[in-house]
C-alpha positions in Angstrom: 90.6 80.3 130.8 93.7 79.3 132.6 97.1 80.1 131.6 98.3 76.3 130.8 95.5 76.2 127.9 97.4 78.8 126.3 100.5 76.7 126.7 99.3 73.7 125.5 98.1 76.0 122.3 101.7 77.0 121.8 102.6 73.4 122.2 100.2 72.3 119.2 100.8 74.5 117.4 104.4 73.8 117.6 104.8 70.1 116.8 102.6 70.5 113.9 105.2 73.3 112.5 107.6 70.3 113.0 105.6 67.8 111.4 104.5 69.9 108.3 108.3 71.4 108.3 106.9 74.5 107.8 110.0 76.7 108.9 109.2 79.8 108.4 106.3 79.3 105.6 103.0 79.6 106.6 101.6 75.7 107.5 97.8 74.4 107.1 96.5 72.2 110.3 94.8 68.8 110.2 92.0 68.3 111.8 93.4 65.8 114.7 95.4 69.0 115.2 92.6 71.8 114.9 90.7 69.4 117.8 93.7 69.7 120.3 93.4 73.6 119.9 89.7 73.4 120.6 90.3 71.3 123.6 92.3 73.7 124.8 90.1 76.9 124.7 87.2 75.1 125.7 85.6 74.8 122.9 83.5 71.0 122.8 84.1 68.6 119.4 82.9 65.2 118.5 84.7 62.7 120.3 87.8 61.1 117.6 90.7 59.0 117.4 93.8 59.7 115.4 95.8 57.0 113.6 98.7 58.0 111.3 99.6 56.4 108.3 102.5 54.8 108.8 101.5 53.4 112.0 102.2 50.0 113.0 100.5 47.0 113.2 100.1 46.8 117.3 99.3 50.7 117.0 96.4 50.1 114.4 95.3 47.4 116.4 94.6 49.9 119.3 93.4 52.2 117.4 90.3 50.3 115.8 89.8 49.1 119.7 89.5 52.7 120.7 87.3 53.2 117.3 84.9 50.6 118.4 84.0 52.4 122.1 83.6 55.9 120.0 81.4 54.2 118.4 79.5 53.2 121.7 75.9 51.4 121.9 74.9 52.7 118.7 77.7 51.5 116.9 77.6 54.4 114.6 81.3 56.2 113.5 82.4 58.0 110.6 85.9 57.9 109.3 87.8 60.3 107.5 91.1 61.0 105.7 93.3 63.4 107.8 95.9 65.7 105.8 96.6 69.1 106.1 96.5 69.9 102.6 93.0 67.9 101.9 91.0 71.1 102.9 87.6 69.5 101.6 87.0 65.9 102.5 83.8 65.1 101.5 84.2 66.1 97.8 87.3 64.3 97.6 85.5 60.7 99.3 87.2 60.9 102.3 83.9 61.0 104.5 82.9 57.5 105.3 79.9 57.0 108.0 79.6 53.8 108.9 77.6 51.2 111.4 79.5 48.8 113.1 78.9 45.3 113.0 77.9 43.3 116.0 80.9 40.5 115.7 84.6 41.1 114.4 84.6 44.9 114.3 88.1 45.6 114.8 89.4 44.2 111.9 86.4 45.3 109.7 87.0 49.1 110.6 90.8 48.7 109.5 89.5 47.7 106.1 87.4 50.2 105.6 90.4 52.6 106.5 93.0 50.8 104.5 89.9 51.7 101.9 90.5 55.4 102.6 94.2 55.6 102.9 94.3 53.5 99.5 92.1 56.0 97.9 93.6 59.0 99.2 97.2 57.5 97.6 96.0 57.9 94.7 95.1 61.7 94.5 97.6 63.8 93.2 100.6 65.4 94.4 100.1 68.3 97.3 97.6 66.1 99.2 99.7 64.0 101.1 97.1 61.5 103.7 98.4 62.0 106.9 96.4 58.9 108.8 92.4 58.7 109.6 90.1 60.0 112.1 87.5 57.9 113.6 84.7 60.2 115.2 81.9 59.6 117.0 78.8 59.7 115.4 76.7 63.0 117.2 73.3 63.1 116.3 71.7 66.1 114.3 69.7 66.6 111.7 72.2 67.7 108.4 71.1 70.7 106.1 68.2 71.8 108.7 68.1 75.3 109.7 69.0 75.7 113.5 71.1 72.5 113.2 74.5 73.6 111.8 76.6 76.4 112.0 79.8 77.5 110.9 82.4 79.1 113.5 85.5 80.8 111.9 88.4 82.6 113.1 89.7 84.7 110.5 93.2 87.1 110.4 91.9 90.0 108.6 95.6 91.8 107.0 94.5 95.3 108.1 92.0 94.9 111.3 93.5 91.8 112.6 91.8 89.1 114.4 87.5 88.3 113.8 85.6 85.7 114.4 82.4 84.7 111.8 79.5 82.9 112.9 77.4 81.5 110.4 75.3 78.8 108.7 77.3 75.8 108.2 77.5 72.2 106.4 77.0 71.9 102.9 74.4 75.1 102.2 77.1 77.5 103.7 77.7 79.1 100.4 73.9 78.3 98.8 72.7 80.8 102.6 75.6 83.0 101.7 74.4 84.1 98.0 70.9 83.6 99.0 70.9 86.2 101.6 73.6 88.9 99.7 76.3 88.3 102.2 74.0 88.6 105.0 74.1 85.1 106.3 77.3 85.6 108.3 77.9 87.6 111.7 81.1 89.6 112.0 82.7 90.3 115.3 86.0 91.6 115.6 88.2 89.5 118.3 89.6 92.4 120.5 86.9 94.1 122.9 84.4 92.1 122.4 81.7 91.0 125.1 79.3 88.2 125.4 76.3 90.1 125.9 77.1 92.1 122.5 77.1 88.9 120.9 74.5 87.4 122.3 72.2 90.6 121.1 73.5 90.1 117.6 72.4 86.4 117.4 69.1 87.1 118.9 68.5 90.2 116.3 70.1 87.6 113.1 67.2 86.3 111.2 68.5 83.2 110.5 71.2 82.9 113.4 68.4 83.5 116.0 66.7 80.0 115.2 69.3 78.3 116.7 69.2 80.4 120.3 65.1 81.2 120.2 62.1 78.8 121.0 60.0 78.9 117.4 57.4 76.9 115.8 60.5 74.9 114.4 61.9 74.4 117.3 59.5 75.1 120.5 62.7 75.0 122.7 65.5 76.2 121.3 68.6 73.8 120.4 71.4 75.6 122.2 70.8 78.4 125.0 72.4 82.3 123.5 75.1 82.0 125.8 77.0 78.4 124.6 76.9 80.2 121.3 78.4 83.6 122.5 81.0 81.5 125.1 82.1 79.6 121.4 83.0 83.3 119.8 84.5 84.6 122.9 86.6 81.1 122.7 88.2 81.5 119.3 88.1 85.5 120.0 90.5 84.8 122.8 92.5 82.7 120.9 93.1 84.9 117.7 94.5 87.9 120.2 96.6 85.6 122.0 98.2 84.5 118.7 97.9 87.9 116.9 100.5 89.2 115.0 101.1 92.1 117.4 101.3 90.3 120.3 104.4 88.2 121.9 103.2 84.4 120.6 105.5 82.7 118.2 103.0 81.8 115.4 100.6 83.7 114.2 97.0 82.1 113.5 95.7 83.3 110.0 92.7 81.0 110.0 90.6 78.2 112.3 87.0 77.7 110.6 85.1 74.8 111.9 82.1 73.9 109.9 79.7 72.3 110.5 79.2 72.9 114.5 76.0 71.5 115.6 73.6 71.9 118.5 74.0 68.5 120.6 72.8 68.3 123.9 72.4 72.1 124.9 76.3 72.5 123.5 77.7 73.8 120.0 79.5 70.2 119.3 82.6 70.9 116.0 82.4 68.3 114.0 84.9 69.1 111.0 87.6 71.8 111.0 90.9 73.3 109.1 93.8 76.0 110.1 96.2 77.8 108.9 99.3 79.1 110.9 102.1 81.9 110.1 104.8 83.7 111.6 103.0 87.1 110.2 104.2 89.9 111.8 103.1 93.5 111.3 105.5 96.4 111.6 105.8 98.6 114.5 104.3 102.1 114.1 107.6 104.1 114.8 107.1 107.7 113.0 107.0 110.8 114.7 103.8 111.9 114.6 104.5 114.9 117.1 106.2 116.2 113.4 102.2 116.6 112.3 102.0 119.8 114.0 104.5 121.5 111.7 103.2 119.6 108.6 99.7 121.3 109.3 101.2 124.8 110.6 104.6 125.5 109.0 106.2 128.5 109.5 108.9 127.8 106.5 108.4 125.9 103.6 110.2 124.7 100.9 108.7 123.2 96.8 110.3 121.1 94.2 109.5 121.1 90.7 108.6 124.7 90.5 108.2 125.9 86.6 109.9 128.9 85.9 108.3 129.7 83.0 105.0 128.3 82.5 102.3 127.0 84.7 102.9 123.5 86.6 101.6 122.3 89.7 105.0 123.1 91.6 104.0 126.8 90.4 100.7 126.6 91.6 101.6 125.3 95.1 103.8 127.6 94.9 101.7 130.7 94.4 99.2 129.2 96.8 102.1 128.6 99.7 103.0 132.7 98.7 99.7 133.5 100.3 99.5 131.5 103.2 99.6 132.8 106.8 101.2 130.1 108.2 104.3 130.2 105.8 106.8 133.4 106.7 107.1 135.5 103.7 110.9 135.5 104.1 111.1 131.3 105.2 109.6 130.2 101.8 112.1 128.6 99.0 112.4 126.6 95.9 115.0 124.2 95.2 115.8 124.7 91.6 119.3 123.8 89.7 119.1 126.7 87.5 117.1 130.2 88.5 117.9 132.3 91.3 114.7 133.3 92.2 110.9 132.6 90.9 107.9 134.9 91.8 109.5 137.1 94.0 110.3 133.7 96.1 114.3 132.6 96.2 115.9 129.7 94.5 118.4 127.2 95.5 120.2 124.9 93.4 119.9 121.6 96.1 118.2 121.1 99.1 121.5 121.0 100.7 121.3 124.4 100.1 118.4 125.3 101.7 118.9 128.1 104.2 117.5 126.1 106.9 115.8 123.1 108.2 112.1 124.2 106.7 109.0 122.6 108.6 107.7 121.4 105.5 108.6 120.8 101.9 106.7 119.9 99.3 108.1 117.4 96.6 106.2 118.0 93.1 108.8 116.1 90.5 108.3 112.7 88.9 108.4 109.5 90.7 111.7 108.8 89.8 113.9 111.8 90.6 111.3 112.2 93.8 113.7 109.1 95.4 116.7 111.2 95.1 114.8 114.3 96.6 113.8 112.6 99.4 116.8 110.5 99.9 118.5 114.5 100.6 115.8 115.8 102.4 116.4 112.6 104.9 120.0 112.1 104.9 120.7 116.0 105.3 117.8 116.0 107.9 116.3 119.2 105.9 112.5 118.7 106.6 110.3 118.3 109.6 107.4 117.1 106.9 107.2 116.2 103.7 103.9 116.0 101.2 105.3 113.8 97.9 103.0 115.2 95.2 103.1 112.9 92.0 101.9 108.9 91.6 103.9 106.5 89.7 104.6 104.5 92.5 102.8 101.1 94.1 99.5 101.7 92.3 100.8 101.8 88.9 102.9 98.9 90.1 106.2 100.4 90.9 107.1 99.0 93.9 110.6 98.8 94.0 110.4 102.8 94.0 108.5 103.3 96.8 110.1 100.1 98.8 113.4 102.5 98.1 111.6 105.6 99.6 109.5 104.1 102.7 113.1 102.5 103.3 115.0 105.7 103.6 112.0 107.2 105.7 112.2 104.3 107.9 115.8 105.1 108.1 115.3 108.7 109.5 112.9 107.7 112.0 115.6 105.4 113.4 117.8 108.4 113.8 117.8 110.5 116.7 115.3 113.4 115.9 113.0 110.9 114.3 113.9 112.8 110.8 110.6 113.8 108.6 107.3 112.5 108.4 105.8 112.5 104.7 102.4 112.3 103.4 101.4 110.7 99.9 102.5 110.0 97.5 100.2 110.2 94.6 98.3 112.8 96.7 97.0 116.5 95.7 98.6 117.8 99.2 96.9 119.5 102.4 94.6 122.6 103.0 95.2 123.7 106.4 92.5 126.1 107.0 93.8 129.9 108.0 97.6 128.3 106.9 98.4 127.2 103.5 97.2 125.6 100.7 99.0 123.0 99.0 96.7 121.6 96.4 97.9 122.8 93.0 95.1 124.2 91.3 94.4 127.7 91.4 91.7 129.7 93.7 89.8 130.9 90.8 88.8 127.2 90.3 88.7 126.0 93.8 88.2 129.0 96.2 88.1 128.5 100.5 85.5 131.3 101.3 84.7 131.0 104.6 82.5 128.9 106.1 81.9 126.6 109.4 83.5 123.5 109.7 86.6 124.8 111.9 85.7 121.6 114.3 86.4 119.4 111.3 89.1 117.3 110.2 89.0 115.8 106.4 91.6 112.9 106.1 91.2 111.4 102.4 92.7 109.0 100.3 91.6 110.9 97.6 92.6 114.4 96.8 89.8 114.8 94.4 87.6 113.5 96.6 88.8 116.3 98.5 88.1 118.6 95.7 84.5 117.6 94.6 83.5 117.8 98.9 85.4 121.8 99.0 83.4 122.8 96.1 80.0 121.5 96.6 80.2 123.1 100.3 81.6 126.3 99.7 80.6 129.0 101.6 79.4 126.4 103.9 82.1 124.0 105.5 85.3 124.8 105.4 87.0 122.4 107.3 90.1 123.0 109.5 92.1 120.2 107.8 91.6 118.9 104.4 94.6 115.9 104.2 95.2 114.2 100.8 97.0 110.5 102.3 97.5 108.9 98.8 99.3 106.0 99.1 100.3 106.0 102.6 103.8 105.5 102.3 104.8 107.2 105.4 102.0 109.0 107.7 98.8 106.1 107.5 95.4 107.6 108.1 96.0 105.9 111.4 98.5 108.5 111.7 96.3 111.3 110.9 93.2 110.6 112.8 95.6 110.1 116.5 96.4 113.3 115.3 93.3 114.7 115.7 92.4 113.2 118.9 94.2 115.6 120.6 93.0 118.4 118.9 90.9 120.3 121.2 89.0 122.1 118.1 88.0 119.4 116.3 85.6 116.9 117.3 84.7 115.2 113.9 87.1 113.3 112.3 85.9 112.0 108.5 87.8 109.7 106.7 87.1 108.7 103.0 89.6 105.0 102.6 90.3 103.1 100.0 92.5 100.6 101.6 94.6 100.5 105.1 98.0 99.2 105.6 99.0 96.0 106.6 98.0 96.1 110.6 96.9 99.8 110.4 93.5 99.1 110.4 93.3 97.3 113.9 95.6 101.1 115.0 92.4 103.3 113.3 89.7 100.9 115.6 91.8 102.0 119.2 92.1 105.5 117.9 88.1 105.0 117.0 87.6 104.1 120.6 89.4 106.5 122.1 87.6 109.2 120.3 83.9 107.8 121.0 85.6 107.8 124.4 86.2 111.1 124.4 82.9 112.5 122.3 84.7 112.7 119.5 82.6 111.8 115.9 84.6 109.5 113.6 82.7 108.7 110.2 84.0 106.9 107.4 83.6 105.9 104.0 85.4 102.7 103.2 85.2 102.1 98.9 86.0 99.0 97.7 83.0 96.4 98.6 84.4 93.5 96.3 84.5 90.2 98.2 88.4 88.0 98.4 89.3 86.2 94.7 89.7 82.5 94.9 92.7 82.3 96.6 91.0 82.1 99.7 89.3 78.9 98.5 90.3 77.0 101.1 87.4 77.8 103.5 84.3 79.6 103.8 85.3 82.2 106.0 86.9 84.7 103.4 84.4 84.3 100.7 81.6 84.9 102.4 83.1 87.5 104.6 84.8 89.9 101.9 86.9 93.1 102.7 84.6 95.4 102.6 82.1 93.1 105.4 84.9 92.7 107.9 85.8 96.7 107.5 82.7 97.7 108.2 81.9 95.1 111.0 85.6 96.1 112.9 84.6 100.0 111.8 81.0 100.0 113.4 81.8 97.8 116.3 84.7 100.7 117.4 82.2 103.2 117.1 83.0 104.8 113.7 79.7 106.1 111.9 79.9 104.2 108.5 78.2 105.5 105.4 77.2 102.6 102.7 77.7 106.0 100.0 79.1 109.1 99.2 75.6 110.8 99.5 75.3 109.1 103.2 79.0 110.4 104.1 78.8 114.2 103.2 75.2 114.0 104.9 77.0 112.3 107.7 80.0 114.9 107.7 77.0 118.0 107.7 74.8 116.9 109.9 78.0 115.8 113.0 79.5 119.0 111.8 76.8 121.5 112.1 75.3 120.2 115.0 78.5 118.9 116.8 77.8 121.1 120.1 74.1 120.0 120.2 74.0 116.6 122.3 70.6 115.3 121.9 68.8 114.0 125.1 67.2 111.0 123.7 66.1 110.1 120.4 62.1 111.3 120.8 61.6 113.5 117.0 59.1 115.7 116.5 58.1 115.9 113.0 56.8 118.8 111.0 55.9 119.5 107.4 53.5 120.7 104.7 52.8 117.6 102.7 51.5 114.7 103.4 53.9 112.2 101.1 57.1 113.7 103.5 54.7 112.9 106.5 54.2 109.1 105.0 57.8 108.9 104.2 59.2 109.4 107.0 57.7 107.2 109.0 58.8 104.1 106.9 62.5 105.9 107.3 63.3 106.3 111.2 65.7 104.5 111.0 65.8 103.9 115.0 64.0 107.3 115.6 61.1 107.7 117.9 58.1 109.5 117.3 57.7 111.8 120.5 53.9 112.1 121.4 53.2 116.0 122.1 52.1 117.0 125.7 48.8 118.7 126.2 50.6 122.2 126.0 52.1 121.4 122.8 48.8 120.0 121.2 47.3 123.4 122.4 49.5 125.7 120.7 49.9 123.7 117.5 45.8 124.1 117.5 46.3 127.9 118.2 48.6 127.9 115.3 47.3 126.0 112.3 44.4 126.2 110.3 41.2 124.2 111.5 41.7 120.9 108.5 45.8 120.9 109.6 47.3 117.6 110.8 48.6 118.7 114.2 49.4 115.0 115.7 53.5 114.0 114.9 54.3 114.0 111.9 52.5 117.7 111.6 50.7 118.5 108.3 50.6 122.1 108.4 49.2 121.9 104.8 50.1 124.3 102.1 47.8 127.1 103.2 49.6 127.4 106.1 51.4 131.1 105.8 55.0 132.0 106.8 53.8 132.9 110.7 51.9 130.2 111.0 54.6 127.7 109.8 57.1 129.5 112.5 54.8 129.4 115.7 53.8 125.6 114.7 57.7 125.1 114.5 58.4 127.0 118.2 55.8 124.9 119.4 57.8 121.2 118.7 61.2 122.9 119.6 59.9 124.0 123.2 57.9 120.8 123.6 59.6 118.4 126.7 58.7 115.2 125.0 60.7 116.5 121.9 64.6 115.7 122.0 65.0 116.5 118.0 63.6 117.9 114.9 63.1 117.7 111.6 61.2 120.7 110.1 60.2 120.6 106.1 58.3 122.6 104.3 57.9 122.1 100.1 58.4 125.7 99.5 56.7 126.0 96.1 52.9 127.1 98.0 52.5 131.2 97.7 51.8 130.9 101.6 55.9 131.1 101.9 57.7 133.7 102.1 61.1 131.8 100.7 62.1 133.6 97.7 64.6 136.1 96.8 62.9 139.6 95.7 61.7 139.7 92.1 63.0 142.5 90.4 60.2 142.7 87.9 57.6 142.6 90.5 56.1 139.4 90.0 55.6 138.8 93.8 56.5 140.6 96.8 58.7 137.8 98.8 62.1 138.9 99.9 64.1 135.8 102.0 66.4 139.1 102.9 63.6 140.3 105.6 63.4 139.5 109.1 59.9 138.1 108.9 60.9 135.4 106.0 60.6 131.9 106.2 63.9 131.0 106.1 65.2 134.3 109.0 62.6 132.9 111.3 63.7 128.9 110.7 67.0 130.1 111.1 66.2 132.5 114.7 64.2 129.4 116.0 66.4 126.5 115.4 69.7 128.6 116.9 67.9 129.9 120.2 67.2 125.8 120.6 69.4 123.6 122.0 67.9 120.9 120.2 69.3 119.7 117.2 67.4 120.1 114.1 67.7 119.6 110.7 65.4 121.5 107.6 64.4 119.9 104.6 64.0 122.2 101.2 62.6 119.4 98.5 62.4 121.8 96.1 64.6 122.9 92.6 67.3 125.5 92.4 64.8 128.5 92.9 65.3 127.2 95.8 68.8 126.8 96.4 69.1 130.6 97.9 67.0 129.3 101.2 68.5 126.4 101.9 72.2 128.0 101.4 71.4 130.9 103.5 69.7 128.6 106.4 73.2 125.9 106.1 75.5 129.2 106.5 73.7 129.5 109.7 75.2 126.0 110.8 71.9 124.5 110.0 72.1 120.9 108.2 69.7 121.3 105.2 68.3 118.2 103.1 66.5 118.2 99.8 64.7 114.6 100.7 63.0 113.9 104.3 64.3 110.5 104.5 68.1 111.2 104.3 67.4 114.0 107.1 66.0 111.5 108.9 68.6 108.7 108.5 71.8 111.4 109.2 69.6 112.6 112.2 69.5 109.0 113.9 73.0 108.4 113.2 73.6 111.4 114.6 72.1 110.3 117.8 73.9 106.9 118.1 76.2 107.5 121.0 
């Protein structure tokens, strides 16, 4: 596109802020006005002329004259009301087809207008008739799959810019709740390509009837590339008029709908806008300050209990045992005692010592303002973690306004001042550091474990909580960040953090919601780290679709939150899990097997029963079955018994023994046709040897000896650079195998088909 398209935009967009005397107030566009944007990206739309309401008599005149060769030989045109607040014209009446007649048609089309323009006085106040379109007539067949589409561009508040390509005309919404949501297409506007789209129309069900030759259509009404050239059109304009970018308005919304296939070309016959002067704030904290938050060597807590038991006293006790923290660098800031635990007091944070790398604020909301208001002004901290809620999500937002205000303040100063994280958060566990949730080890211990190449960034602290207990022992990650309410560091923040931490190379995010613009900052720092290998998996909660205020169009109701997160997440690379059983599969298996790159996505399959052999093959989930060379074949013969299943998936059957079991397992990890594994085996058959010794003497299994099945899984799948998963589908007599095979830093399942599923994701680059 050339750069005086873009111009003429800016001019359109312009004299309709004049004409709607918007100011500074968001404005809606007519439709004459929505068709001079489309002309100039491109974008083709049913020939129309515009006369305004108050035009004159000469003017109408012309008008009609110009109507009449719209209409051309077939005489066919369809008038309609204009006004930028009538948002849906055919339920109101002002649709009118009509066929011209052969003699005195000038004067017979300004009736029928004055028709419209008299009915559309007579709605109420807030849908003012602006003048009449008369559009060409472009033939298609209406409510016909293949035959209409809807083409939307939609400002998402967090993610910015996406463009939604769907069924249009007047079954939009009957497709939408017909197919759960799944109706629509999703893209997100920045870095997107035409042959990514056109895959995704081919692959739609429904959308792929309008690109692909079928029984309906035996050549097909518009060729994948007009379609994809349409979404790269309104893509282009929603980054251009961004609200991060230099362009004096800001485009919140353009859906046309219908758009029909006319002629080989996607032809808009109907649209609506809306245009703003949205702007999202600059991202101006220091986040070079995250270092010392995650590695202080001084610290500082408020709201330490002298007496009794408080969460300032338990951060407290925790902080007296971390590494990180200097035994003779750690303080309280308390107007009364001199000194609590052993640890010294101070009666303001004035007083403090020194600047400390990080203090931790545990007081009510209220009094926290005046805390941090010191901390700021007296430039005491290099990081801050603000403890308590009471703030924006119980509706307070005046209080937190006053904080983020005084933060913003120090970042303006020279320094930068502190960073904070929370409120309304449970802290940070910095593995090897400190500890700042407040509740005590005896209830949540960190034994060790692997995980030191993971990063946990979590709107929820007792998210945090639940994940740190169920995986003890196990993974124990190398940060574990509470966020709350993001009033300061974002998870934005957090995760370009972690990008340029050398040690970690998974990055898991559990988010309940993303600031205002932070969200399209989270998708660069998501490419950047798929860029540089790096895993980023996320859980977004909150799948409710947009209320009614979005009314106005299509786009937002059948594109909720939740969809256009998860579109903008995936396309940027981020691993997205649909559950909390999916994530902390995800977060294991990435984990555990982060330094195992597999070389393709060719599984080799073994097991002892036949219903994890049928299961699994209905739950690939992208996974191919490898087919076993001759070599492989031969030693899995060798191996098994004679009635075995020794094609992929392997039934070793449950009288296969222990060695048996092991050399039919060597034989799929050494096999070249083999790029990955998934190895079960239902360990209730007496041919294992997968128990822990018995004292009475009912059996003679020990898992403890070398020759065990869960020592020789665990020998076999290290020595392998393959990456492999076990599956243990079995109860809690059971639970000392599979923990003692996941402390070797091998992923363990208790169902094949969600070892299967993490395994492919896994192996989408």
């Amino acid at each position: 596109m050339v750069e005086k398209d873009w111009q003429v935009v800016s001019e359109v967009l312009a004299a309709s802020a004049l004409r709607a005397g918007a100011g500074e107030k968001p404005f809606r566009l007519n439709e004459a006005e929505v068709y001079a944007l489309l002309d100039a990206v491109g974008l083709a739309r049913s020939p129309a002329e515009y006369l305004p309401a108050e035009a004159a008599a000469e003017e109408r005149r012309r008008w009609a004259q110009r109507a009449v060769a719209v209409a051309g030989s077939r005489g066919r045109l369809v008038l309609k009301v204009a006004g930028r607040d009538i948002l849906h014209k055919s339920d109101q009446g002002g649709v009118k087809p009509l066929r011209l007649p052969v003699e005195d048609a000038v004067p017979w089309i300004l009736d029928q207008a004055d028709e419209i323009l008299r009915a559309a006085g007579k709605r109420e106040h807030g849908t003012r008739c602006e003048g009449i379109l008369a559009c060409g007539f472009v033939p298609h067949q209406a409510n016909v799959p293949g035959q209409e589409l809807l083409l939307g561009l939609r400002l998402d508040p967090a993610f910015g810019p996406v463009v939604l390509l769907g069924v249009g005309g007047l079954l939009t919404e009957w497709y939408g709740r017909g197919t759960g949501g799944r109706s629509t297409l999703i893209f997100p506007a920045r870095g997107l390509t035409a042959a990514e789209v056109t895959r995704a129309i081919q692959a739609h069900p429904l959308l792929s009837v309008i690109c692909s030759p079928s029984r309906l259509y035996p050549e097909a009404p518009l060729p994948p590339q007009e379609l994809a050239m349409a979404v790269l059109s309104l893509a282009g304009l929603g980054q251009v008029h961004a609200p991060d970018g230099s362009a004096e308005w800001t485009i919140e919304e353009i859906e046309i709908n219908p758009a029909v296939a006319a002629g080989g070309r996607l032809v808009a016959l109907d649209g609506v806008g809306l245009v703003s002067r949205t702007r999202w704030p600059a991202a101006d904290r220091p986040l070079a300050k995250i270092v010392p938050l995650l590695a202080p060597r001084s610290a500082a807590v408020l709201g330490v209990s002298a007496r009794g038991v408080n969460p300032g006293r338990i951060i407290l006790d925790n902080l007296r045992r971390a590494r990180a923290v200097e035994a003779d660098r750690l303080y309280v800031v308390h107007h009364q005692e001199r000194e609590i635990a052993g640890v010294p007091c101070f009666p303001t944070v004035a007083d403090l010592p020194e600047k400390v790398d990080l203090a931790v604020v545990a007081i009510p909301a209220e009094s926290a303002r005046e805390a941090i208001a010191a901390l700021v002004d007296g430039d005491r901290a290099e990081s801050i973690i603000l403890i308590p809620g009471g703030f924006a999500e119980t509706g307070e937002t005046g209080l937190a306004a006053a904080i983020e205000s005084k933060l913003r303040e120090g970042h303006a100063r020279p320094g930068g001042g502190p960073i904070m994280v929370g409120g309304n958060c449970l802290g940070i566990v910095s593995r090897n550091r400190y500890n700042t949730f407040f509740l005590p080890p005896y209830k949540l211990p960190y034994r060790p474990g692997r995980g030191e190449n993971l990063a946990m960034i979590s709107q929820s602290g007792a998210y945090l909580v639940t994940f740190a207990s169920n995986y003890d022992g196990l993974i124990y990650p190398k940060a574990s960040i509470s966020f709350g309410n993001q009033m300061d560091l974002t998870v934005s923040d957090l995760l370009a953090h972690f990008l340029e931490d050398d040690e970690v190379d998974v990055i898991a995010c559990y988010v309940e919601g993303f600031r205002t613009g932070d969200g399209a900052r989270f998708l660069e720092y998501a490419r950047r780290a798929r860029a540089a290998r790096k895993r980023v998996v996320a859980c977004k909660a909150g799948k409710t679709e947009l209320g009614a205020k979005a009314a106005a169009s299509h786009t937002a109701s059948l594109a909720g939150d939740y969809e256009v997160a998860r579109a903008c997440l995936m396309h940027a690379g981020v691993t997205v899990a649909e559950s909390l059983d999916e994530f902390e599969d995800l977060i294991k298996t990435h984990t555990l097997l982060a330094r195992r790159r597999p070389a393709g996505r060719r599984v080799g399959i073994l097991s002892n029963a036949g219903f994890e052999c049928s299961t699994v093959m209905d739950r690939l989930a992208g996974l191919e079955l490898a087919v076993f060379t001759d070599e492989t074949r031969a030693a899995l013969r060798e191996a098994l018994p004679p009635f075995a299943h020794r094609d992929n998936p392997i039934d070793t059957t449950p009288i296969a023994d222990t060695d048996a079991f092991g050399r039919a397992t060597a034989a799929v990890l050494a096999c070249e046709t083999v790029d990955l594994a998934i190895v079960s085996a239902v360990p209730v058959t007496p041919s294992l040897n997968n128990l822990e010794p018995d004292p009475w003497g009912r059996h003679g299994e020990n898992i403890w000896l070398e020759d065990s099945q869960p020592r020789q899984l665990i020998r076999l799948l290290s020595a392998s650079n393959k990456p492999a998963v076990v599956v243990v589908d079995s109860g809690r007599l059971y639970d000392p195998m599979a923990f003692m095979i996941e402390r070797a830093g091998i992923p363990v399942f208790r169902k094949i088909d969600r070892a299967a599923r993490s395994l492919a994701a896994f192996c989408t680059a």
